[in-house]
VEXPA-46430 format. One record per residue (C-alpha): x, y, z. Coordinates in steps of 0.5 Angstrom, whole numbers, plus 500, padded with zeros to 3 digits. Example, Ala and Ser with C-alpha at 12.3 -4.5 7.8 and 13.67 -1.06 7.14 Angstrom:
<sites>
((525 491 516))
((527 498 514))
</sites>
This chain:
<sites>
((257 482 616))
((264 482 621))
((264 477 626))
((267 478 632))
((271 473 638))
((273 476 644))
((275 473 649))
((275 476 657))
((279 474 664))
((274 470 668))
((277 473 675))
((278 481 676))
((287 480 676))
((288 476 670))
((289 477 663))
((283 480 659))
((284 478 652))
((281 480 645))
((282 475 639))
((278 477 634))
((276 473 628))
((273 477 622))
((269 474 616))
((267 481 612))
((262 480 606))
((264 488 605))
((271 488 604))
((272 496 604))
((269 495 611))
((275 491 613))
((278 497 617))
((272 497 621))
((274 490 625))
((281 491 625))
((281 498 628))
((275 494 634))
((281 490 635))
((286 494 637))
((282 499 640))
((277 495 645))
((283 492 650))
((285 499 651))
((278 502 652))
((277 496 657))
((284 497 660))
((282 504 662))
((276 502 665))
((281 497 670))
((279 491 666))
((287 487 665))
((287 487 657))
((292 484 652))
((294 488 646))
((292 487 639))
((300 486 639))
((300 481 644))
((295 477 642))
((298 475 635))
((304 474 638))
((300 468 642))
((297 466 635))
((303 466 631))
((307 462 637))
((300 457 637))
((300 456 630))
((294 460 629))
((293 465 623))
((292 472 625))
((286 471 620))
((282 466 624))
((275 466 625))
((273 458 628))
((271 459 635))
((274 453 637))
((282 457 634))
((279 463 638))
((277 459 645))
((284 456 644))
((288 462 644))
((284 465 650))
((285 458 654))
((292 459 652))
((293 465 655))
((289 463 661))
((282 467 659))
((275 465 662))
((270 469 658))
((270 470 651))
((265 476 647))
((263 472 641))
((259 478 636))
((258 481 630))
((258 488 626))
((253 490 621))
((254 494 616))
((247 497 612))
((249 503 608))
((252 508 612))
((250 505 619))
((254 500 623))
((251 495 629))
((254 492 633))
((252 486 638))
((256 482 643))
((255 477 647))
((260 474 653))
((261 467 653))
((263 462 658))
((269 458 656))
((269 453 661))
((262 453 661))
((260 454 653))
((254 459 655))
((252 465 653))
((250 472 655))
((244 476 652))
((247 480 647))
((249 487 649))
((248 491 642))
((250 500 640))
((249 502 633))
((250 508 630))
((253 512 624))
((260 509 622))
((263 514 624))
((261 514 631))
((266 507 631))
((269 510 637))
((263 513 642))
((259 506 639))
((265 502 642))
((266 505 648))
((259 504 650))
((260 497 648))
((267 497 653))
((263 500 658))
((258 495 658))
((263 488 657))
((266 491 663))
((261 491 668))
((259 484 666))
((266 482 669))
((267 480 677))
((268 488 679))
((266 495 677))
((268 499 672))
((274 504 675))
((271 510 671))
((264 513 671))
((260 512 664))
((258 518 663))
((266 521 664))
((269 514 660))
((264 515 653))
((264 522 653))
((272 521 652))
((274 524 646))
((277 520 640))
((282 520 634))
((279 525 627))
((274 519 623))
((279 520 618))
((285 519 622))
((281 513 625))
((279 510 618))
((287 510 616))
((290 507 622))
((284 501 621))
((286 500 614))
((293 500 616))
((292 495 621))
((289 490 616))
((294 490 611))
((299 485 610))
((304 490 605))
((309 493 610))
((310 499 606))
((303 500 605))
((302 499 613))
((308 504 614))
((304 509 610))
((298 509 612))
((300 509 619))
((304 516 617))
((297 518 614))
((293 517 620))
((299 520 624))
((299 527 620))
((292 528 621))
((293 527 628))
((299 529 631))
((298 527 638))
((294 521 636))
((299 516 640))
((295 510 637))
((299 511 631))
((305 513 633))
((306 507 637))
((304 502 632))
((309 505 627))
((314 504 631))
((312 497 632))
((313 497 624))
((319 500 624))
((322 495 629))
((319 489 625))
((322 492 619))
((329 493 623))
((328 501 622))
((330 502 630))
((333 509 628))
((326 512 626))
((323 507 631))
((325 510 637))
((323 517 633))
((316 514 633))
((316 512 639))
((318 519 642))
((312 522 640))
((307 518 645))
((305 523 649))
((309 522 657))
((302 522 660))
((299 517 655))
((296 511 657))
((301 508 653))
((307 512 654))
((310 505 658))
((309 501 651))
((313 506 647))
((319 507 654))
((319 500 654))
((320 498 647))
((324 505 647))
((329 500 650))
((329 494 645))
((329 499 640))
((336 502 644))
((339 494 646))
((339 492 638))
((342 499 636))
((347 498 641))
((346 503 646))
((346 499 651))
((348 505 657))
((342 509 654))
((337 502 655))
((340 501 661))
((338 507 664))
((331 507 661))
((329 499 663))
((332 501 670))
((328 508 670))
((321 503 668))
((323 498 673))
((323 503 679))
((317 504 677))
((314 498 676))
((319 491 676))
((315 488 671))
((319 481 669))
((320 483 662))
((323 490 664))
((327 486 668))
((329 481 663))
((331 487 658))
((335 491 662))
((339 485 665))
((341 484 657))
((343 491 656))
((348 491 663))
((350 484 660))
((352 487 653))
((354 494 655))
((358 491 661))
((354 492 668))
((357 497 673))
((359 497 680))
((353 493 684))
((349 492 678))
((351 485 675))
((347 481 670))
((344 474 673))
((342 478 680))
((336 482 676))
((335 476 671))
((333 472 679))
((329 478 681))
((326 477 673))
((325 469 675))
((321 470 681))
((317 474 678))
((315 470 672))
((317 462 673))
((313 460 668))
((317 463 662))
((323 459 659))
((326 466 655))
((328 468 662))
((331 462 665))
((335 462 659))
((337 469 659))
((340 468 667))
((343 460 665))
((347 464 660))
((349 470 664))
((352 465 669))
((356 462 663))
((358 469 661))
((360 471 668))
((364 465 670))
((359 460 674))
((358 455 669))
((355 450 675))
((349 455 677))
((349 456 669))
((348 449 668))
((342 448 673))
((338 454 670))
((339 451 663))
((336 444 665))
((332 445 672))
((325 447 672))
((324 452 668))
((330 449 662))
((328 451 655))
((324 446 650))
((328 440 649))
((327 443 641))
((331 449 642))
((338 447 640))
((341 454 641))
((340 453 649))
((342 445 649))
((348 448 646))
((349 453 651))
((347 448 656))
((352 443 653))
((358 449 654))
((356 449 661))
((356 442 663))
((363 442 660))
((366 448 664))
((362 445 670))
((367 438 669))
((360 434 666))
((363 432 659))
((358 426 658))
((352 430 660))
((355 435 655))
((356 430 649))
((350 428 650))
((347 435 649))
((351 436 643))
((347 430 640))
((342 433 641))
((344 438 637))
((346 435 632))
((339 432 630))
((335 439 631))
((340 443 628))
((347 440 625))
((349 447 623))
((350 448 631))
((353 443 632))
((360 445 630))
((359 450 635))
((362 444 640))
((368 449 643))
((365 454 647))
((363 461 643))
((362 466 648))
((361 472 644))
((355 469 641))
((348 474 642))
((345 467 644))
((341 472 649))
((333 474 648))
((330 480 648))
((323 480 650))
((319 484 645))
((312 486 650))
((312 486 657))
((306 481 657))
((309 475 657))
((305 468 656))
((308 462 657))
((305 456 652))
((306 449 652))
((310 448 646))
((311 442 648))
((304 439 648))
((304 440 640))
((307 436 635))
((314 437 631))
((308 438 625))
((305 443 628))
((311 448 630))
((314 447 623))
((308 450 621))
((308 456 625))
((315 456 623))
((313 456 616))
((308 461 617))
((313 466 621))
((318 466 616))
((314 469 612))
((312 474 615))
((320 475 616))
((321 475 609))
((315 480 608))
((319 485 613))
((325 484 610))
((329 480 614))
((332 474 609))
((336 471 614))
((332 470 620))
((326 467 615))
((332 462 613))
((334 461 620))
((325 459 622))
((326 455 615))
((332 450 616))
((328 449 622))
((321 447 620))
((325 441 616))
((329 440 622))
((322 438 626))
((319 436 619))
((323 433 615))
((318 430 610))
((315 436 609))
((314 438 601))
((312 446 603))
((318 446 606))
((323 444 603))
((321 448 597))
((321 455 601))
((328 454 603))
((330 452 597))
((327 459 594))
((331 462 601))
((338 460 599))
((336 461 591))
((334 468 593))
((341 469 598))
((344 466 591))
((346 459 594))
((344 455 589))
((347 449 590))
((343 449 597))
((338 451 593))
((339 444 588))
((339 440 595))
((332 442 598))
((329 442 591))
((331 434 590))
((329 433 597))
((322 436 595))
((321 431 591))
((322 425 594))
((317 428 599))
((312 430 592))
((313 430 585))
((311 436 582))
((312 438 575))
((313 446 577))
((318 445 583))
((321 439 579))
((322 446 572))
((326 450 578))
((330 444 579))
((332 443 572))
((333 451 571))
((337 451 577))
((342 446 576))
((343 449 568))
((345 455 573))
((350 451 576))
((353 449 569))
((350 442 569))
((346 442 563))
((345 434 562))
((342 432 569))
((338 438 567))
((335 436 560))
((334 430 565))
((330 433 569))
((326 438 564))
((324 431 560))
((320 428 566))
((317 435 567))
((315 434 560))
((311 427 561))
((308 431 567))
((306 438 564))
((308 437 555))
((306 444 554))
((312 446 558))
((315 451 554))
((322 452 559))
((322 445 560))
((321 444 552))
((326 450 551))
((332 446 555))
((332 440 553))
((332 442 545))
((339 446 548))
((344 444 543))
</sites>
């Protein structure tokens, strides 16, 4: 059996989101509620119903602390009060042989009711018209009418099961290289199977690919229903190359379109980076982007630093600090702020800042003259954009997701932006055992050893524990201090007297 959470907007314009929630018994048949998950937001999407990306959704987990994996109700109902969801589609899916049933039920958030069961069932292979069904009749128990007719919308044509089953399964994987495969497998099976193309890319990015990404990317369909994903992340893809003329024209093309706050954002970057021309100037389409979405914090943070770069340190300083400034545990923008309030003839308020700096990342704080050639910007990785209350949660508690975020970089390949979600995980939680221990693992990985020694031994003071307490001795034998890791090795030995390493050191002559 596989559990599914979903969760739907209670008011026809806002977000409709998905979390879903697997718990499989059959674990071949994993694939199956990945593939519901990424497919029934686009399928309510189509039928005018606003829903949130597979995509989007784990962002929000990720920066809410909630593993993608989560199946409690209470972490999916958290996820959809933070995006601001109303309803939840709480359900499951059985698999008996060869047959797939499927029941969902609508639940009031706010109200903690239920709906009767809507249900479809039908070969395995008919995943994709048994969701429709479904999709169409999650939409008509929403505030308004599907925009489609049912017979037009469930008659619609889908991908080769085949090619279906290889997108679920690289949905589910947590291999970055198996994911990658298993998306060029779906996609070789259906060339014009933009799902898959789309998810590449995505992949690619992550895997900071961006070459073969925008490749990807360029194979969706102009007529697509998710053309605009693949443009719009076409543009991140092009800033972090560099190309910053070409980004500028696609963002600035899409935002003709539809002005949308994060395609605004973006295309602001690339003239900030590539150097604005004539009448187009930076800190005038990030206003434009504010105004649209006032609730973020990336935003107000991108046009305070765009005012520095162009000479307005005052107007950069009231971005930096006004209603929308940044979360007060963001040290790289109480930096910026701090440069700010200096060229502005503030220089308490700036020491002040700089303080602050010091205790949230002492690593930044020698960075006290300004350093304008820093790529402190941030680029928007989707075009929806949730702000969340980071500063209701614990220093606990967002040292937690980034532990867990740096994992996933490391997974991906991206060693120095996992150490830079490490060292502030100790930052926030210093008292932490797990994460002292994984940056020391980072800097012994970066062939750091010394910093490796120093977070071990601060592990320690956190728990004693005999396996970390052996990489302690073994590390300080590779820095050529063999007594203090004899001495180290013996206290393993009182621990764990089987230890043949810690045996094998103290025995060396």
């Amino acid at each position: 059996m596989i559990a599914l959470l979903l969760t739907l907007a209670a008011a026809p314009n806002s977000a409709v989101t998905v979390v879903f929630a697997p718990v499989v018994t059959a674990p071949a048949a994993g694939w199956v509620a990945d593939a519901i998950a990424d497919m029934l937001p686009r399928d309510l999407a189509l039928l005018g119903v606003p829903a949130v990306e597979l995509a989007d959704r784990l962002r929000v987990q990720d920066a809410l602390g909630i593993p993608p994996s989560a199946t409690s109700r209470a972490a999916c109902v958290r996820v959809a009060e933070a995006i601001g969801a109303g309803r939840a589609v709480v359900g499951t899916a059985e698999i008996a042989e060869t047959t797939l049933t499927l029941s969902l039920r609508l639940l009031d958030v706010e109200r903690g009711t239920l709906s009767a069961p809507l249900r479809a069932s039908g070969p395995v292979e008919a995943l994709h018209p048994l969701l429709l069904s479904l999709a169409w009749d999650v939409a008509l128990a929403g505030p308004t009418r599907p925009s489609l007719g049912r017979d037009e919308f469930v008659s619609r044509r889908g991908p080769p099961f085949e090619a279906l089953k290889a997108y679920g399964q690289a949905l589910g994987k947590g291999d970055l290289a198996a994911r990658q495969r298993l998306l060029r497998q779906a996609a070789a099976i259906a060339p014009d199977y933009d799902e898959s193309w789309l998810a590449l890319g995505r992949l690619q990015l992550l895997a900071r690919e961006q070459g073969p990404a925008l490749d990807s990317f360029s194979r969706v369909a102009q007529g697509s229903a998710l053309s605009r994903s693949a443009r719009f992340l076409s543009g991140v893809a092009l800033i972090e190359l560099g190309r910053y003329r070409e980004a500028s024209a696609l963002l600035a093309n899409l935002a003709r379109g539809e002005p949308t706050a994060a395609v605004l954002n973006n295309h602001a970057l690339a003239l900030l980076r590539g150097g604005a021309g004539a009448g187009a100037k930076a800190s005038d389409v990030l206003r434009k982007a504010a105004e649209l979405d006032p609730g973020t914090t990336e935003i107000p943070f991108n046009l305070g630093w765009a005012l520095l770069l162009e000479g307005d340190p005052a107007a950069a300083a009231f971005w930096l600090r006004g209603p929308g400034r940044p979360q007060a545990r963001d040290p790289q923008a109480r930096l910026v702020l701090s440069w700010a309030l200096r060229q502005a003839g503030e220089p308490e308020a700036a020491d002040e800042e700089l303080r602050a700096v010091g205790v949230l990342a002492p690593q930044l704080a020698a960075l006290a003259a300004p350093d304008l050639s820093r790529r402190f910007e941030r680029v928007l990785p989707s075009e929806q954009i949730f702000p969340l209350d980071q500063e209701s949660r614990s220093d606990v508690e967002l040292a937690a997701t980034r532990r867990a975020r740096a994992a996933r970089l490391e997974e991906a390949g991206d060693a120095e932006g996992a150490r830079r979600e490490l060292l502030q995980a100790v930052y926030l939680d210093p008292y932490s055992f797990q994460g002292h221990v994984s940056l020391a693992r980072s800097y012994r990985a970066g062939g750091e050893m010394e910093r490796a020694v120093g977070e071990l031994r601060l592990a320690l003071w956190c728990r004693d524990d005999a396996a970390v307490r052996l990489e302690l001795a073994q590390g300080l034998d590779q820095l050529g201090r063999l007594a203090e890791a004899q001495q180290e090795a013996r206290r393993v030995l009182e621990t764990d007297p089987g230890s043949v390493a810690a045996r094998a050191l103290v025995d060396r002559p």
